[in-house]
Each structure stands twice: as structure tokens, then as C-alpha cells.
mmJSON file of the N, C-alpha and C atoms, coordinates in Angstrom:
{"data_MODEL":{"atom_site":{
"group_PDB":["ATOM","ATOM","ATOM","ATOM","ATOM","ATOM","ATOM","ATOM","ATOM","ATOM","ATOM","ATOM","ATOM","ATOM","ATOM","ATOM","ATOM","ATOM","ATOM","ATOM","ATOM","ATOM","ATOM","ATOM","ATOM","ATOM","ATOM","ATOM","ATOM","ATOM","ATOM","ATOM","ATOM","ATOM","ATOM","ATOM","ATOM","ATOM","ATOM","ATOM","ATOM","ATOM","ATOM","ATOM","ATOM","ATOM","ATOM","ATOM","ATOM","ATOM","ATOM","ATOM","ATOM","ATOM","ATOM","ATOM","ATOM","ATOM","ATOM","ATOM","ATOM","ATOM","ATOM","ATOM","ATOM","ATOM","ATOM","ATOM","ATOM","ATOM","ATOM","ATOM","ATOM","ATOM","ATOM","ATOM","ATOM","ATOM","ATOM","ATOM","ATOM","ATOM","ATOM","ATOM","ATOM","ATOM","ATOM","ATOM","ATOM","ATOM","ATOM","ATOM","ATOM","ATOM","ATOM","ATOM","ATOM","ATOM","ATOM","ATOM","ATOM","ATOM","ATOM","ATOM","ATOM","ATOM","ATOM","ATOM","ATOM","ATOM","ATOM","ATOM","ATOM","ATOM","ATOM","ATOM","ATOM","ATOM","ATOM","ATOM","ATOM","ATOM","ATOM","ATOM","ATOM","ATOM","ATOM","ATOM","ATOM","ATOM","ATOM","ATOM","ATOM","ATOM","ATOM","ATOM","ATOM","ATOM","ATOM","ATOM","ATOM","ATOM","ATOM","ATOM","ATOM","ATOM","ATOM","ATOM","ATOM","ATOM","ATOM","ATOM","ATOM","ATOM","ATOM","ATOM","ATOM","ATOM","ATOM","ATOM","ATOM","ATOM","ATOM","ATOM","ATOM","ATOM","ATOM","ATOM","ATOM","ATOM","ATOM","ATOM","ATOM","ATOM"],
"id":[1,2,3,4,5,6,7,8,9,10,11,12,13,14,15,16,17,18,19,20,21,22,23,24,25,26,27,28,29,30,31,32,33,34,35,36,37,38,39,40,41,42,43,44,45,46,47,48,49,50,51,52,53,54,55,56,57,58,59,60,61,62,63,64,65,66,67,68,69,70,71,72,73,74,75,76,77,78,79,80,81,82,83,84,85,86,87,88,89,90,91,92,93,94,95,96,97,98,99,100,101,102,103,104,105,106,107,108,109,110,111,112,113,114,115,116,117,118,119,120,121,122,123,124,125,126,127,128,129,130,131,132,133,134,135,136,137,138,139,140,141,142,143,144,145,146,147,148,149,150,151,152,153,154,155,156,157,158,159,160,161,162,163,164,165,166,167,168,169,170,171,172,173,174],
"type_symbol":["N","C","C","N","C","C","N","C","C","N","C","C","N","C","C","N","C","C","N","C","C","N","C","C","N","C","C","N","C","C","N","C","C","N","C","C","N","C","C","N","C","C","N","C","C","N","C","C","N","C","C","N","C","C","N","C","C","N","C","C","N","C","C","N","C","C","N","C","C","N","C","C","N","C","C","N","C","C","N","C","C","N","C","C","N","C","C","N","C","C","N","C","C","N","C","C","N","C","C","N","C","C","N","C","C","N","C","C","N","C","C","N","C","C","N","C","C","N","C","C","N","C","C","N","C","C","N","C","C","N","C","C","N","C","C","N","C","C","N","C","C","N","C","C","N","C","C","N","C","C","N","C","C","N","C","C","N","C","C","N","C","C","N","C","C","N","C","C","N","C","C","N","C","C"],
"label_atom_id":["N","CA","C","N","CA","C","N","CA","C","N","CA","C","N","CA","C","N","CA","C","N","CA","C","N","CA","C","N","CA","C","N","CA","C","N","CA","C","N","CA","C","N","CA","C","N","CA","C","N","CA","C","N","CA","C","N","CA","C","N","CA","C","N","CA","C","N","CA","C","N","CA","C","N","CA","C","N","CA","C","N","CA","C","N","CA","C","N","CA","C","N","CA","C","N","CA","C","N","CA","C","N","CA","C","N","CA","C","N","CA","C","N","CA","C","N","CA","C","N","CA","C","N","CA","C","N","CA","C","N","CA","C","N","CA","C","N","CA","C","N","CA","C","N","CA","C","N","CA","C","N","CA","C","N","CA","C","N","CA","C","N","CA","C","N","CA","C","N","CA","C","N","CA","C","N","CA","C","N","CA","C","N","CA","C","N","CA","C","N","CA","C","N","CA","C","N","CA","C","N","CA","C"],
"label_alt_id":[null,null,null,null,null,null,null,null,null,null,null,null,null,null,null,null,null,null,null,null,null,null,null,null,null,null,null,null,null,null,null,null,null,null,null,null,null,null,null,null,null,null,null,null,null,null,null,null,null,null,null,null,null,null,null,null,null,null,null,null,null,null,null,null,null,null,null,null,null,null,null,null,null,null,null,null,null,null,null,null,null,null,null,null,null,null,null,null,null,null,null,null,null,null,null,null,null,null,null,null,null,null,null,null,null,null,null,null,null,null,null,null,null,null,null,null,null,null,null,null,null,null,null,null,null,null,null,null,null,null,null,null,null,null,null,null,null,null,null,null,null,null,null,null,null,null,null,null,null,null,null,null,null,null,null,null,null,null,null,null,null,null,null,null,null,null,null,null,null,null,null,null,null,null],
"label_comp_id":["UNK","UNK","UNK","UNK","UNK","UNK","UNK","UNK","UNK","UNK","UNK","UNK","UNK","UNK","UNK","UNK","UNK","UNK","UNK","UNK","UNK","UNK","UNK","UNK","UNK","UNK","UNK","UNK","UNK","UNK","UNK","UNK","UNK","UNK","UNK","UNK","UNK","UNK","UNK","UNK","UNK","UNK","UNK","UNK","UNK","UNK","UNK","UNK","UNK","UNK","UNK","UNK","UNK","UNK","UNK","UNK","UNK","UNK","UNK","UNK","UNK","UNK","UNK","UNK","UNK","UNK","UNK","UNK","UNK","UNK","UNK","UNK","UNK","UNK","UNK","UNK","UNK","UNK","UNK","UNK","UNK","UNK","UNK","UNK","UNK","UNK","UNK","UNK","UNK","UNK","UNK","UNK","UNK","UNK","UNK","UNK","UNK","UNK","UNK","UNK","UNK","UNK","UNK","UNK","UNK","UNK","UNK","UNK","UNK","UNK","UNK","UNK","UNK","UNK","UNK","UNK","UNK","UNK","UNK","UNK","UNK","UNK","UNK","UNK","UNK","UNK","UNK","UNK","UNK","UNK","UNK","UNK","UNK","UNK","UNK","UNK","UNK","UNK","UNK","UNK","UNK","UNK","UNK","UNK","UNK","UNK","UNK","UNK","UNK","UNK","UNK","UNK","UNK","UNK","UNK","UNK","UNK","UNK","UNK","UNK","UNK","UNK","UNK","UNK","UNK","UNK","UNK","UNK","UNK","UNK","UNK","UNK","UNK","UNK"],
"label_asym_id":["A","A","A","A","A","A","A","A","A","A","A","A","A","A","A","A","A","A","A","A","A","A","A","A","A","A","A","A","A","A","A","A","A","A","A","A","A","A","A","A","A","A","A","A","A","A","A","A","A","A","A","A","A","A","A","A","A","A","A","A","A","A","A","A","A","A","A","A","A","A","A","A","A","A","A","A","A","A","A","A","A","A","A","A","A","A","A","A","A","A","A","A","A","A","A","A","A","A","A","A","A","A","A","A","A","A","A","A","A","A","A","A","A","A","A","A","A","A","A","A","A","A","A","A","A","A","A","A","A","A","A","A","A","A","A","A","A","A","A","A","A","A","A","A","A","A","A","A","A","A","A","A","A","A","A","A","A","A","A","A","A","A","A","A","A","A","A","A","A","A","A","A","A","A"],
"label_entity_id":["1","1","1","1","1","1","1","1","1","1","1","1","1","1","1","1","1","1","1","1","1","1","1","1","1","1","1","1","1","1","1","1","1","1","1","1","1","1","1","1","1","1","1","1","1","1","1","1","1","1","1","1","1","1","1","1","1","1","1","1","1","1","1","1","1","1","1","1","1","1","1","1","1","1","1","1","1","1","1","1","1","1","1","1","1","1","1","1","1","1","1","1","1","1","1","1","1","1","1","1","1","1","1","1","1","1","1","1","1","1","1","1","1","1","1","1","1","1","1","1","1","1","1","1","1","1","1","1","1","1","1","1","1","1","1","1","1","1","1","1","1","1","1","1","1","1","1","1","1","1","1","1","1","1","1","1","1","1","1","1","1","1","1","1","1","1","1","1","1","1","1","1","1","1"],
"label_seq_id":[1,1,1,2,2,2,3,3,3,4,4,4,5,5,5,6,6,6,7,7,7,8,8,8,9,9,9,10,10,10,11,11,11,12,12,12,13,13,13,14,14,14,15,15,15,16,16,16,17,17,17,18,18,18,19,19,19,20,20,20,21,21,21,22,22,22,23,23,23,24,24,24,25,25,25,26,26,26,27,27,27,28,28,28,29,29,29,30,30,30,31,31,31,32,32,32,33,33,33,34,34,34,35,35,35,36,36,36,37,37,37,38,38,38,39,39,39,40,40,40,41,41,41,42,42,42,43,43,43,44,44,44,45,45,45,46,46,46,47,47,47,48,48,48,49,49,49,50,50,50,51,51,51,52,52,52,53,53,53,54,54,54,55,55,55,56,56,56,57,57,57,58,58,58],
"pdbx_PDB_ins_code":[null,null,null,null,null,null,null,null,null,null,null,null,null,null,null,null,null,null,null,null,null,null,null,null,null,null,null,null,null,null,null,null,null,null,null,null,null,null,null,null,null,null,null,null,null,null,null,null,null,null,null,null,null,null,null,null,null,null,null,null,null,null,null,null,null,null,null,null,null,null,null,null,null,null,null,null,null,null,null,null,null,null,null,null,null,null,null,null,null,null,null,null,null,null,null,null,null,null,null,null,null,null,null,null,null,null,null,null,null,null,null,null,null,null,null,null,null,null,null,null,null,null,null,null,null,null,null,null,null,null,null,null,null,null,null,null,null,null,null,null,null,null,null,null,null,null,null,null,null,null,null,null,null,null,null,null,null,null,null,null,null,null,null,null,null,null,null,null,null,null,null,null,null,null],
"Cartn_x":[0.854,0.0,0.895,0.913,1.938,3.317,3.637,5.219,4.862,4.326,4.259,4.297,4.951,4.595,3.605,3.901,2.391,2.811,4.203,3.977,4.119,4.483,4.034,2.215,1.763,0.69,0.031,-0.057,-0.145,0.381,1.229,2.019,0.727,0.532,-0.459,-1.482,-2.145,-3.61,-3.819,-2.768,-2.047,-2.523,-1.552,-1.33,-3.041,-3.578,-4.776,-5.621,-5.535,-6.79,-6.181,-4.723,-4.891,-5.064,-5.042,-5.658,-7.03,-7.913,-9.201,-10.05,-9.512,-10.121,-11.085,-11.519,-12.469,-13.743,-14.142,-15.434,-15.534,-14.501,-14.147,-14.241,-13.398,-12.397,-13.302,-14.785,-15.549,-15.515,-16.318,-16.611,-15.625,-14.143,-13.368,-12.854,-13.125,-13.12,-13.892,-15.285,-16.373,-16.226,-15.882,-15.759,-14.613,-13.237,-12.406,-12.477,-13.339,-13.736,-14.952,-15.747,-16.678,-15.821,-14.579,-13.73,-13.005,-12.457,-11.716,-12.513,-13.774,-14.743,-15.129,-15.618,-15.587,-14.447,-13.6,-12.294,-11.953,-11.943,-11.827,-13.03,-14.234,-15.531,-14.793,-14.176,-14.107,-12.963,-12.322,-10.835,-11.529,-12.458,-13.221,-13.804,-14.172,-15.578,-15.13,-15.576,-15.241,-15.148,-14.664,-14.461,-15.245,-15.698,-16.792,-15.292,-14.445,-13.235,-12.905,-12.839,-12.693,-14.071,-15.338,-16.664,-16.286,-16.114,-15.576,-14.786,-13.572,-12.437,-13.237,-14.116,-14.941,-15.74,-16.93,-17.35,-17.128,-15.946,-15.025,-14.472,-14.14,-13.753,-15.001,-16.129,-16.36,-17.612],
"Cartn_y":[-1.182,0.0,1.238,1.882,2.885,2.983,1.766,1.613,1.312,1.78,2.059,0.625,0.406,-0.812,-0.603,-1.957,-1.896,-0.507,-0.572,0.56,1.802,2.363,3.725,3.651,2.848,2.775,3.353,2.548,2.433,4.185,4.556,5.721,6.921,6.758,7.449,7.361,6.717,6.29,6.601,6.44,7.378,9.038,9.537,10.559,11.349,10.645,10.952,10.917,10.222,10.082,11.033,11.436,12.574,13.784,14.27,15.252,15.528,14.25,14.377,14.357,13.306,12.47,11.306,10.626,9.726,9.823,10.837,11.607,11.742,12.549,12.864,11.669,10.759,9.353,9.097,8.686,8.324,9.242,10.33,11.315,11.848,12.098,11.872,11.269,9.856,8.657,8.659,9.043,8.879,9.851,11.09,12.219,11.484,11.141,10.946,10.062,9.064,7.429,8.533,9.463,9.908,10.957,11.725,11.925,11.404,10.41,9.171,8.733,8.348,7.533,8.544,9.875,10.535,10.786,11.191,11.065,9.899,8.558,7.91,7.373,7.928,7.984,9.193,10.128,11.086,10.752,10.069,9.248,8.268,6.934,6.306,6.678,7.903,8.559,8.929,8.474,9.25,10.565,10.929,12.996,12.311,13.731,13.567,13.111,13.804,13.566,12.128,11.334,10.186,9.187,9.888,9.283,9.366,10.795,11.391,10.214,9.66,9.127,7.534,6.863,5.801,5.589,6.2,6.705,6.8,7.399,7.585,6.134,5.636,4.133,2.594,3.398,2.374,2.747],
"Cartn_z":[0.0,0.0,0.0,-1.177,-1.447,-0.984,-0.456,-0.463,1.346,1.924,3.392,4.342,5.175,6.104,7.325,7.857,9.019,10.131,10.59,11.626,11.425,9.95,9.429,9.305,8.87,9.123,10.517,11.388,12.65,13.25,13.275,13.351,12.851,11.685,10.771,11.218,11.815,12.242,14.227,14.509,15.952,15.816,14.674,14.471,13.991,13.304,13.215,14.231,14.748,15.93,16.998,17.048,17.853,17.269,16.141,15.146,15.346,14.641,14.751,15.9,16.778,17.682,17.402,18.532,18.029,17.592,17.617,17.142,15.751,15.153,13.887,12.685,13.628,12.572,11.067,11.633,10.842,9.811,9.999,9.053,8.468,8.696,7.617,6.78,7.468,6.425,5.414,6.047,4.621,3.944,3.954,3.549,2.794,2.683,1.714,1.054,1.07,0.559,-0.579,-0.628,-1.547,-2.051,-1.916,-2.872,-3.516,-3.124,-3.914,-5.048,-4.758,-5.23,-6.786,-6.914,-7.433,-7.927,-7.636,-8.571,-9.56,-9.129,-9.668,-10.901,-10.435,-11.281,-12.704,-12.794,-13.465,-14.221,-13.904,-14.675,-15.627,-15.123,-16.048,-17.427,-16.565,-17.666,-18.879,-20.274,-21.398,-21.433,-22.562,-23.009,-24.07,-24.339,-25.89,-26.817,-25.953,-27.481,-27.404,-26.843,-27.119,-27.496,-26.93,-27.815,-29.223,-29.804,-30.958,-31.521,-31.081,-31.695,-31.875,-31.035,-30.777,-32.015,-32.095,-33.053,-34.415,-34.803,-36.486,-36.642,-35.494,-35.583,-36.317,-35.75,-35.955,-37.664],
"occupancy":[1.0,1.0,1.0,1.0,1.0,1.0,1.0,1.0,1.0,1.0,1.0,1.0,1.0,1.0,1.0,1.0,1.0,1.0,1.0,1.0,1.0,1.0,1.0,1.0,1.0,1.0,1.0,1.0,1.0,1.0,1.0,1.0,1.0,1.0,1.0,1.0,1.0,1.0,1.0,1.0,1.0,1.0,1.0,1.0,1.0,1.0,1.0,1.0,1.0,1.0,1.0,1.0,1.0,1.0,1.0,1.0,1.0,1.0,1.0,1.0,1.0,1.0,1.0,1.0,1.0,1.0,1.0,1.0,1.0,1.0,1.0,1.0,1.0,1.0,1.0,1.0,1.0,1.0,1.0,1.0,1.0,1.0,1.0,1.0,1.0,1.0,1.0,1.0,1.0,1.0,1.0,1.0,1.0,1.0,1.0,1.0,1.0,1.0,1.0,1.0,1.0,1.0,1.0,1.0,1.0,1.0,1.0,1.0,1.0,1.0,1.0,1.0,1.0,1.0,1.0,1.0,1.0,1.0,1.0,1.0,1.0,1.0,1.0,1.0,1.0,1.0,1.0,1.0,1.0,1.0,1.0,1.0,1.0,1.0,1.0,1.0,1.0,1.0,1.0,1.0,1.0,1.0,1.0,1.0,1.0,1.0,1.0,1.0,1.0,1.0,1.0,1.0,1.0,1.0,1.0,1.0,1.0,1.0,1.0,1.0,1.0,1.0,1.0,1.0,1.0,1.0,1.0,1.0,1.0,1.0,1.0,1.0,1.0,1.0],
"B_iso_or_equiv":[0.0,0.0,0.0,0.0,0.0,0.0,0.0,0.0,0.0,0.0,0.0,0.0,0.0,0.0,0.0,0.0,0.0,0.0,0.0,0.0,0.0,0.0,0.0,0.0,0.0,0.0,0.0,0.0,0.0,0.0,0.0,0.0,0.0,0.0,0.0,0.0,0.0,0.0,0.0,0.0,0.0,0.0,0.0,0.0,0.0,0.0,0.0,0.0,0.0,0.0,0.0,0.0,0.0,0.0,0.0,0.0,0.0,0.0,0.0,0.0,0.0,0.0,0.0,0.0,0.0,0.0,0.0,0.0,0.0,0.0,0.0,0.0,0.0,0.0,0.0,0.0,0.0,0.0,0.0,0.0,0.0,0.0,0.0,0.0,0.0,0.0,0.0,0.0,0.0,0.0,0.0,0.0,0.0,0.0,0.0,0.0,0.0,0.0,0.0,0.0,0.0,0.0,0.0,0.0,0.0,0.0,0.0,0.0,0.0,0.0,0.0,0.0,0.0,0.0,0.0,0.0,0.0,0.0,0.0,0.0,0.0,0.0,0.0,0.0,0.0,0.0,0.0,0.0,0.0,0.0,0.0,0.0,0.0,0.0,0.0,0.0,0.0,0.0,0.0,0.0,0.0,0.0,0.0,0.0,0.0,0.0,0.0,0.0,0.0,0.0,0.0,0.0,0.0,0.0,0.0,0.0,0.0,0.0,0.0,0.0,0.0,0.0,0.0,0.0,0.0,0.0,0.0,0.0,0.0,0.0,0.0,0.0,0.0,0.0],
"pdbx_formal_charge":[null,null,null,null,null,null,null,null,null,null,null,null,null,null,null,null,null,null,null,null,null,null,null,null,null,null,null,null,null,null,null,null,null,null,null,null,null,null,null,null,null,null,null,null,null,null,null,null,null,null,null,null,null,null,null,null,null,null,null,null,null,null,null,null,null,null,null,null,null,null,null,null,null,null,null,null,null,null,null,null,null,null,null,null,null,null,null,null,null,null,null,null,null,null,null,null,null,null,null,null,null,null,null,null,null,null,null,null,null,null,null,null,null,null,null,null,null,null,null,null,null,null,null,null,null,null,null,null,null,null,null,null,null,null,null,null,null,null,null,null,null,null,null,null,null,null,null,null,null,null,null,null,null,null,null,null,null,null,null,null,null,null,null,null,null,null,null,null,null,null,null,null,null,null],
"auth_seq_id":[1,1,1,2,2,2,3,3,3,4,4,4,5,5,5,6,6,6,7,7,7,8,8,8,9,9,9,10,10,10,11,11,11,12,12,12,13,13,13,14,14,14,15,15,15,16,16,16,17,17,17,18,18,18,19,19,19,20,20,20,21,21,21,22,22,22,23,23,23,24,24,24,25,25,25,26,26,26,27,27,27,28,28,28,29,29,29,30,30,30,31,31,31,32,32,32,33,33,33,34,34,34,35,35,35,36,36,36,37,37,37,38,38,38,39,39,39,40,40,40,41,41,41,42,42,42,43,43,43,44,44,44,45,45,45,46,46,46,47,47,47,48,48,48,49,49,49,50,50,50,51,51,51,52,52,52,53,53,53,54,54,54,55,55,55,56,56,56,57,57,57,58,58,58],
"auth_comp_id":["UNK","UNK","UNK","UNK","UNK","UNK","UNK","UNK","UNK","UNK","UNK","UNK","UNK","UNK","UNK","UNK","UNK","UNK","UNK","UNK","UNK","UNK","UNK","UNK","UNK","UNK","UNK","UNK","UNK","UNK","UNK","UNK","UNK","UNK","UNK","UNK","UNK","UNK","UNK","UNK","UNK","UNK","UNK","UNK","UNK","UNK","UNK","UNK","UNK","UNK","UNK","UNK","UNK","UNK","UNK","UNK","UNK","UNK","UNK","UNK","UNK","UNK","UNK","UNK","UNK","UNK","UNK","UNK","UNK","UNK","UNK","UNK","UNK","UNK","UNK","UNK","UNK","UNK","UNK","UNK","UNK","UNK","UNK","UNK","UNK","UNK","UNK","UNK","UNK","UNK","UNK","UNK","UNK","UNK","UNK","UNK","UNK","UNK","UNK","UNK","UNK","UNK","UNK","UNK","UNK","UNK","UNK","UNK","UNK","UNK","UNK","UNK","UNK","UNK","UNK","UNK","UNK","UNK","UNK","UNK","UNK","UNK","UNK","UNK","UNK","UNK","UNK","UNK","UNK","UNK","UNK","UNK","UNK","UNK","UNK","UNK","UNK","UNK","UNK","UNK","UNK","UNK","UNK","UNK","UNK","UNK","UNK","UNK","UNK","UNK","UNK","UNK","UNK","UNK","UNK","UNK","UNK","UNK","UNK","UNK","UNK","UNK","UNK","UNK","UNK","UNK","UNK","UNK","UNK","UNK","UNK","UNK","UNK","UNK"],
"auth_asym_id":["A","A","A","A","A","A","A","A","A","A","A","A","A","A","A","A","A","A","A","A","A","A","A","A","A","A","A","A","A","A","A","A","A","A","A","A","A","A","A","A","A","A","A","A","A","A","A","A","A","A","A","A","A","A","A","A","A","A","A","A","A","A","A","A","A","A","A","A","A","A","A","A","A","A","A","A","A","A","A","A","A","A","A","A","A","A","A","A","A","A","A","A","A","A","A","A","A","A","A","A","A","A","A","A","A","A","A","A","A","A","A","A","A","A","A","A","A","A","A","A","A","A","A","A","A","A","A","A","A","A","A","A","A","A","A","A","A","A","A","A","A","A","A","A","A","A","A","A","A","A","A","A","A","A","A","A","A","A","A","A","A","A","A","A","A","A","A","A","A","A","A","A","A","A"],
"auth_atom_id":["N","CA","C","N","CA","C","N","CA","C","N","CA","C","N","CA","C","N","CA","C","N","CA","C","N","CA","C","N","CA","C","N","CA","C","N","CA","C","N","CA","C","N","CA","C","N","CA","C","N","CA","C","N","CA","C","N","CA","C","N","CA","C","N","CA","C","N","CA","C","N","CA","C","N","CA","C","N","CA","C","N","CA","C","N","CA","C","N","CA","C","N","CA","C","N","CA","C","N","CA","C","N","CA","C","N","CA","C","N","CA","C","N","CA","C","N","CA","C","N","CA","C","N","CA","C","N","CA","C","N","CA","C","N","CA","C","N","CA","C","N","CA","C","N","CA","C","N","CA","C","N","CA","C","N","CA","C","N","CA","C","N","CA","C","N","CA","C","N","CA","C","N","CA","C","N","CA","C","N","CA","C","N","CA","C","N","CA","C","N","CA","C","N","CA","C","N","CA","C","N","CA","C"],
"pdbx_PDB_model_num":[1,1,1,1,1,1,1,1,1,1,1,1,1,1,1,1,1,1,1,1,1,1,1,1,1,1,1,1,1,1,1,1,1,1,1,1,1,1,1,1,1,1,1,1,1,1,1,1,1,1,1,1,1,1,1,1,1,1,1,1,1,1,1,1,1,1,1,1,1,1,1,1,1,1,1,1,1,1,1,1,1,1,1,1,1,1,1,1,1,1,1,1,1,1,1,1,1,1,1,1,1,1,1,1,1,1,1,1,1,1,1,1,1,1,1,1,1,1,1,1,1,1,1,1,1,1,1,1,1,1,1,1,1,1,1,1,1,1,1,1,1,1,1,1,1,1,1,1,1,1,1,1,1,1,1,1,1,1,1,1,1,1,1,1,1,1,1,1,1,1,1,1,1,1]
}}}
């Protein structure tokens, strides 16, 4: 997982929960799991310009 081992992990998830607290944890999770999610929805998605190029192809 991006190069990282278990106790940078761990370290990271420390470091967060004293950032956020335990209140927070969730809702920034879901909050970055529906930007991810969307991001990666918008990478998938065709451009007309490649409908365009789809299209002349066939």
C-alpha cells in the first residue's frame, strides 16, 4: 500500500486520531472514501473527445 509498512501505518492512524479524535475518525473517512470515489468515477468517464475518436472508428 503505497510503499508504506504496518507501523508507518499504525504511526499514521495514531497521528490521526490525535488530530481528529475519536469523534471525527468516521466522518473523515467517509468524507475521503466519496472523494476518492468521485475522482476515480471522473478518470473512467469518457471525453466527448474520445466518444468522438470511438465513433469515427467504428
Amino acid at each position: 500500500m503505497f510503499g508504506l509498512g504496518w507501523p508507518e501505518v499504525g504511526i499514521i492512524a495514531i497521528i490521526a486520531l490525535i488530530i481528529f479524535g475519536p469523534k471525527k475518525i468516521p466522518e473523515v473517512g467517509s468524507a475521503l472514501g466519496k472523494t476518492l470515489r468521485g475522482f476515480k468515477e471522473e478518470i473512467n468517464k469518457p471525453t466527448s473527445e474520445q466518444e468522438d475518436t470511438d465513433q469515427d472508428r467504428s
